[in-house]
Z-matrix of the N, CA and C atoms (Angstrom, degrees):
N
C 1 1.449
C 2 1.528 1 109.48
N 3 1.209 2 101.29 1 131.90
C 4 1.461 3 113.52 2 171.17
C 5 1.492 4 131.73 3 -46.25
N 6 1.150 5 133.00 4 141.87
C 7 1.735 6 105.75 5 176.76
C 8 1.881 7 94.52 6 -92.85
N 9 1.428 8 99.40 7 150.83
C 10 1.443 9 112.40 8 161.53
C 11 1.941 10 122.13 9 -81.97
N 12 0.875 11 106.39 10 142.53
C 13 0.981 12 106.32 11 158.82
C 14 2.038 13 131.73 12 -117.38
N 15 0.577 14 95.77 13 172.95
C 16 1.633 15 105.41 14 -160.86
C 17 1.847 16 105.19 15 -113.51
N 18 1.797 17 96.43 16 121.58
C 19 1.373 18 85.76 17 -171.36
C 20 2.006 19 99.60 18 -126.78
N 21 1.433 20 113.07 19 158.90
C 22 1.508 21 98.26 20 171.27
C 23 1.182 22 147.40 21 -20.52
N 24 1.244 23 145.63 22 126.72
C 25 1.571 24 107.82 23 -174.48
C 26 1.735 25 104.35 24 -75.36
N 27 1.056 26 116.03 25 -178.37
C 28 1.437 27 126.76 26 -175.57
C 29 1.711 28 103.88 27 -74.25
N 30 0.956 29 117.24 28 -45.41
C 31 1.766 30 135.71 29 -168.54
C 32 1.211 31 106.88 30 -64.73
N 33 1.529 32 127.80 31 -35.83
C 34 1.375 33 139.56 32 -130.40
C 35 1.768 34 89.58 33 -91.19
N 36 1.079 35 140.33 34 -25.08
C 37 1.029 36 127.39 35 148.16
C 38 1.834 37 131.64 36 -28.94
N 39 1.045 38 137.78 37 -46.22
C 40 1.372 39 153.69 38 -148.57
C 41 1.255 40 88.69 39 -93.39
N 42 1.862 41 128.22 40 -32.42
C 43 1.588 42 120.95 41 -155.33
C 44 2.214 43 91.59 42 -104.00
N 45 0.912 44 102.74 43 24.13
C 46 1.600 45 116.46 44 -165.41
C 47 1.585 46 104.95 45 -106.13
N 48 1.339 47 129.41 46 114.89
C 49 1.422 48 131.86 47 155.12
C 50 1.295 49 109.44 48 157.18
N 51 1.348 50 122.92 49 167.46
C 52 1.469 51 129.96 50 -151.95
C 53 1.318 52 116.42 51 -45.60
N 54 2.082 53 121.83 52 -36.58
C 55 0.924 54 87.11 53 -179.38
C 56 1.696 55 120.34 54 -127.72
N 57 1.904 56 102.51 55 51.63
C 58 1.306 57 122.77 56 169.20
C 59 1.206 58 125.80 57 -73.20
N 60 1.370 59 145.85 58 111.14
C 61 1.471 60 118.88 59 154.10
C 62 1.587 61 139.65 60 -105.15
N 63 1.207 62 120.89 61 103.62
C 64 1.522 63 125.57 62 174.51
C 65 1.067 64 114.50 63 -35.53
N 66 1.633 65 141.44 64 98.28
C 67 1.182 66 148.37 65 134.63
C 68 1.221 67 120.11 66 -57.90
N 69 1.670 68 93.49 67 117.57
C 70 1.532 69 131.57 68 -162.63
C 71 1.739 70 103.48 69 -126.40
N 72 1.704 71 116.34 70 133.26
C 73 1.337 72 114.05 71 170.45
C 74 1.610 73 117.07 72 -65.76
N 75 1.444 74 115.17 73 -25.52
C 76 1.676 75 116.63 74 157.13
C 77 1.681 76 114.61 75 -47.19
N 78 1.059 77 117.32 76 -35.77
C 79 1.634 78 101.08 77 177.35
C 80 1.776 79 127.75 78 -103.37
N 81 0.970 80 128.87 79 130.05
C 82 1.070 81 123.88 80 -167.72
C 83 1.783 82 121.06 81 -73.11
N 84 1.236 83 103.66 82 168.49
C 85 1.723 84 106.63 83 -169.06
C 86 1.160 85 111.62 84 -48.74
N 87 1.315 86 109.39 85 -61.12
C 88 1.592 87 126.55 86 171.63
C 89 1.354 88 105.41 87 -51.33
N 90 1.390 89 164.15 88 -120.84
C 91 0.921 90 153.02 89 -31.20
C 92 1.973 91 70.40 90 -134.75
N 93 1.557 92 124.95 91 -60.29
C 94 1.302 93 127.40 92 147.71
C 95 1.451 94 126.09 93 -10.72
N 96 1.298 95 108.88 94 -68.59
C 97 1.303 96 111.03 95 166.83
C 98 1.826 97 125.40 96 -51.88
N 99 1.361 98 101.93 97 -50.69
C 100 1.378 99 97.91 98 168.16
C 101 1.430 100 136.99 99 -66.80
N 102 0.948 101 98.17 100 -25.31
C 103 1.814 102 126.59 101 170.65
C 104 1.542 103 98.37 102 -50.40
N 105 1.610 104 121.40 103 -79.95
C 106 1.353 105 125.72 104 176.52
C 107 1.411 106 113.28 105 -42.02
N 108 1.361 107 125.74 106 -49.72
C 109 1.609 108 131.15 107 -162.08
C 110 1.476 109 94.62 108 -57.91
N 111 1.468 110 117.99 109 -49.51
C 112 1.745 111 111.20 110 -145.88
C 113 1.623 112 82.85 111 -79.70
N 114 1.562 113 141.23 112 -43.22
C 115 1.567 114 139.57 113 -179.81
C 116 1.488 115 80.33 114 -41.17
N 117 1.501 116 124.11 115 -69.10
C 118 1.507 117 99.07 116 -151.82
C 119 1.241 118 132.07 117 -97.81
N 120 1.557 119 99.15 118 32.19
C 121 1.773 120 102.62 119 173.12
C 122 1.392 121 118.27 120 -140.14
N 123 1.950 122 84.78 121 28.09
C 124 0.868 123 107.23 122 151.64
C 125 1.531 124 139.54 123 -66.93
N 126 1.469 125 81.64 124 -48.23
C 127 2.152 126 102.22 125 168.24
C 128 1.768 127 101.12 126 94.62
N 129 1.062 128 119.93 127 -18.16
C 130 1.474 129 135.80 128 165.97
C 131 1.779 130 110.90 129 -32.19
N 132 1.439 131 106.11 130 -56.70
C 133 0.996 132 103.75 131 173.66
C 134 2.074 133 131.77 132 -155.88
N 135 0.989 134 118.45 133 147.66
C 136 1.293 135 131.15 134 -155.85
C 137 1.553 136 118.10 135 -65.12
N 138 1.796 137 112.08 136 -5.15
C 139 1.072 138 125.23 137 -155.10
C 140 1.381 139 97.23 138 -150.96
N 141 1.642 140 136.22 139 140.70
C 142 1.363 141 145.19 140 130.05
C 143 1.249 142 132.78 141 -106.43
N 144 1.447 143 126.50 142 124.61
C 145 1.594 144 111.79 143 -170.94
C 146 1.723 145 105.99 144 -111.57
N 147 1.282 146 99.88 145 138.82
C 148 1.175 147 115.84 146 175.86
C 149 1.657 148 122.43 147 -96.47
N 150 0.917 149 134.59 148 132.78
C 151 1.580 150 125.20 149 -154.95
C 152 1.813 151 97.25 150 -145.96
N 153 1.525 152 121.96 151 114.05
C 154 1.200 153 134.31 152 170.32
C 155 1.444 154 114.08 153 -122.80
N 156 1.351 155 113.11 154 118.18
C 157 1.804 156 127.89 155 -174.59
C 158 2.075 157 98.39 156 -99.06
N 159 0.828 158 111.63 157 100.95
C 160 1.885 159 104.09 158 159.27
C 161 1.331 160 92.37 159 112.49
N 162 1.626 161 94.71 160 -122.96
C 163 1.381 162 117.09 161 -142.15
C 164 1.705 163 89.43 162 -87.82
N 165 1.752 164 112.34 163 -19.17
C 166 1.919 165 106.98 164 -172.61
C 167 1.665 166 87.24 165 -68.09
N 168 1.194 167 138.21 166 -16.71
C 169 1.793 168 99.61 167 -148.31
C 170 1.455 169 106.92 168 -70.74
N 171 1.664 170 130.95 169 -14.12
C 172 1.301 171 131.69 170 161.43
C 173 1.830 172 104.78 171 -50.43
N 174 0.956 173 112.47 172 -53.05
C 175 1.992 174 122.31 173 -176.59
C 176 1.369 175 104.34 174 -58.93
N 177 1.316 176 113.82 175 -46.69
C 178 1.638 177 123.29 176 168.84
C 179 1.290 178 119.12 177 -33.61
N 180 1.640 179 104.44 178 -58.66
C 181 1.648 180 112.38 179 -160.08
C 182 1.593 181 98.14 180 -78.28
N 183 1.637 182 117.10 181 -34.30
C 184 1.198 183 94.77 182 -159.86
C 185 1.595 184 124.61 183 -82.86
N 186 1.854 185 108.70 184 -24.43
C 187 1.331 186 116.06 185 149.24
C 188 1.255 187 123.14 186 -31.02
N 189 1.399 188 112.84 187 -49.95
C 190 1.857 189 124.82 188 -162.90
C 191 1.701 190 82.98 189 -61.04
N 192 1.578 191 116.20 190 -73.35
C 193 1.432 192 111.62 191 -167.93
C 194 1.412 193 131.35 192 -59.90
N 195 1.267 194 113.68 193 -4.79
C 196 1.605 195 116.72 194 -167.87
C 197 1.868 196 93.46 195 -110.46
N 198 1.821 197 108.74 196 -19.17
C 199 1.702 198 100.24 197 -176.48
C 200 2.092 199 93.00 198 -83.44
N 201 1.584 200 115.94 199 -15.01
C 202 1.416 201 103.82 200 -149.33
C 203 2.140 202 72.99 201 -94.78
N 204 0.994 203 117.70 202 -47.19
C 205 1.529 204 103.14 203 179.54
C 206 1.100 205 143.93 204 -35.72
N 207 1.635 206 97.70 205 -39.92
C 208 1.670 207 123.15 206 -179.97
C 209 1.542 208 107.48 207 -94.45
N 210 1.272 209 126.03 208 2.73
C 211 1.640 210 114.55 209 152.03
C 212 1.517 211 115.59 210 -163.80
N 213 1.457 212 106.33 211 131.24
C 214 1.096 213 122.69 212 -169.65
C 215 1.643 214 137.69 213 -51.53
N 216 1.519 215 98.67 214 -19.95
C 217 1.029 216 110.85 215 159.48
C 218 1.508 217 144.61 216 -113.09
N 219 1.168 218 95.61 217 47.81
C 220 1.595 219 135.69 218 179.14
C 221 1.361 220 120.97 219 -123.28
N 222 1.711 221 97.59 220 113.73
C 223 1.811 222 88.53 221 174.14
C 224 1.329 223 87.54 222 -135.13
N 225 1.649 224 111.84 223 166.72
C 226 1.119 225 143.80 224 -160.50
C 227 1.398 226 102.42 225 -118.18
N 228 1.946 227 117.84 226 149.32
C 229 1.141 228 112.42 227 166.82
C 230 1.905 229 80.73 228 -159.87
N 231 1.422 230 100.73 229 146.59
C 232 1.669 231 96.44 230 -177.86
C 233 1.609 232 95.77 231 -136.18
N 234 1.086 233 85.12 232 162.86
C 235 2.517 234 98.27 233 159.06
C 236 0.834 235 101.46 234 -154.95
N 237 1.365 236 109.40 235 160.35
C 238 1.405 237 128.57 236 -170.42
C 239 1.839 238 113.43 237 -99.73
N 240 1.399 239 105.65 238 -179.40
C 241 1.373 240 105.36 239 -178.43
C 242 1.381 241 121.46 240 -171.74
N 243 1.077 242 115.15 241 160.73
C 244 1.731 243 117.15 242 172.74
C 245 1.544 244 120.12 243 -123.00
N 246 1.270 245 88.61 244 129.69
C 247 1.801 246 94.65 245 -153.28
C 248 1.659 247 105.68 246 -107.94
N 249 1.083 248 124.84 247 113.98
C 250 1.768 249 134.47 248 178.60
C 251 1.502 250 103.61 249 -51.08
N 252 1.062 251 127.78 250 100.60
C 253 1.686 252 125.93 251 154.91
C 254 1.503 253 114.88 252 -110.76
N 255 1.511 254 98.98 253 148.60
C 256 1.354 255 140.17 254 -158.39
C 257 1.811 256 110.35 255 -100.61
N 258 0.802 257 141.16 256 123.30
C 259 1.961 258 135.90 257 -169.11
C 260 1.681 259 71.72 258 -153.17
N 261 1.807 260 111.07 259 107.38
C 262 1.346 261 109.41 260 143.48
C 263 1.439 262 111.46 261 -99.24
N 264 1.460 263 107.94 262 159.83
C 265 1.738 264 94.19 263 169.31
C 266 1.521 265 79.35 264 -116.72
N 267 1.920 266 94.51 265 -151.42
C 268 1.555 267 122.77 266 -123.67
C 269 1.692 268 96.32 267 -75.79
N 270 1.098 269 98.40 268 -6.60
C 271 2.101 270 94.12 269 168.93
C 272 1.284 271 128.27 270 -114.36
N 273 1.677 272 86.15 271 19.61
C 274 1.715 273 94.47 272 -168.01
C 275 1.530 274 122.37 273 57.64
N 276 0.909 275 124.82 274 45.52
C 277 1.649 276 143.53 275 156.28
C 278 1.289 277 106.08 276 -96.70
N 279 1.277 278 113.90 277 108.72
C 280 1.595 279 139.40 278 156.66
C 281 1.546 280 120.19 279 -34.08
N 282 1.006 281 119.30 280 129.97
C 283 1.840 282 104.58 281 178.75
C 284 1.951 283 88.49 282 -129.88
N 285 0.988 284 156.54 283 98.59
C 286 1.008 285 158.57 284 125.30
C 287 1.353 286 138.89 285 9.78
N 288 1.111 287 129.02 286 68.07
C 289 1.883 288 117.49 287 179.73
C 290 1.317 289 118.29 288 -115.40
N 291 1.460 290 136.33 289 153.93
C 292 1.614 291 134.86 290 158.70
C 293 1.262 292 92.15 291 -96.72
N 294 1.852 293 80.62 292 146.53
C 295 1.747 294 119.05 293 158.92
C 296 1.450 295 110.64 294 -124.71
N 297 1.322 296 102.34 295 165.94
C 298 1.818 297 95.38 296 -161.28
C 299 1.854 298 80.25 297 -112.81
N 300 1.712 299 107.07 298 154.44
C 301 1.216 300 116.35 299 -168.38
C 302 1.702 301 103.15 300 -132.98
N 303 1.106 302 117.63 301 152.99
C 304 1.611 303 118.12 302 164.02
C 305 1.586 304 118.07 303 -129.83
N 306 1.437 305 106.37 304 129.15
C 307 1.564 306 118.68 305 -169.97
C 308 1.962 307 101.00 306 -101.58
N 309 0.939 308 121.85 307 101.45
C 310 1.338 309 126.88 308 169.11
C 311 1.675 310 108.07 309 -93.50
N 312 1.082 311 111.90 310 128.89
C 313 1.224 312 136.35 311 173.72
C 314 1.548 313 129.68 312 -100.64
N 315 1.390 314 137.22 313 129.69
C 316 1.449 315 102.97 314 -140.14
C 317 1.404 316 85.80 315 -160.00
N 318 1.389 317 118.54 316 73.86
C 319 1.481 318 133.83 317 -177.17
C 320 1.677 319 109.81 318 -82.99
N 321 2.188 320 85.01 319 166.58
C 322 1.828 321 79.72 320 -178.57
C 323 1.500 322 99.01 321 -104.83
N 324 1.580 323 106.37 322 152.88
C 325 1.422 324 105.16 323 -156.23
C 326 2.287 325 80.07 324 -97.82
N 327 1.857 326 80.35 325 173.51
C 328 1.483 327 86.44 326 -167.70
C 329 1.778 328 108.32 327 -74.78
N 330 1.454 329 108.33 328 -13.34
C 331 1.807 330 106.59 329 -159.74
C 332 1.570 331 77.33 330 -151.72
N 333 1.584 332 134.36 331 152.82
C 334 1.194 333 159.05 332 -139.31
C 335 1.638 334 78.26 333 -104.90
N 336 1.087 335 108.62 334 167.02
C 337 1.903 336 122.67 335 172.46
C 338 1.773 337 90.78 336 -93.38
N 339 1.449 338 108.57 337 162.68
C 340 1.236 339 122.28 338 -167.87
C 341 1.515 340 96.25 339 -105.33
């Protein structure tokens, strides 16, 4: 048997730009967590998106809740999704599967929570 290989998904473009981050089980909470904080204290911008494909969307949620805990003017809103992936193997033949994905969104609110 051939090995597969693993190619972009097609979509994965749109979840791409300065202030996206791909949550991946390769990176840890912390290092994740800090990543988002410095985007958002920065002041640059009003919005951070968090993006988990597979096995991260557990890593996803819990960043979203532990970045919306630790400051008050941060709220969270997410949806879910199903994402087209591509595994060609060694002749380049496509084999086709979905994975379900979660987009958390993680805006600054106008007045701090009480």
């Amino acid at each position: 048997m051939q090995p597969l290989s693993r190619t972009v998904p097609p979509g994965l473009h749109k979840y791409r730009g300065p202030n996206h981050v791909l949550v991946s089980r390769r990176h840890s909470l912390r290092s994740l967590h800090a990543r988002v904080r410095k985007l958002w204290e920065t002041g640059r911008w009003d919005e951070v998106h968090l993006h988990g494909l597979g096995a991260a969307i557990s890593q996803a949620i819990v960043l979203a809740a532990a970045l919306e805990e630790s400051d008050a003017t941060m709220s969270a809103s997410a949806s879910t999704s199903t994402e087209l992936l591509v595994d060609r193997d060694a002749q380049g033949e496509g084999v086709a599967r979905y994975n379900s994905a979660i987009h958390v969104c993680l805006r600054r609110r106008s007045e701090p929570r009480g």
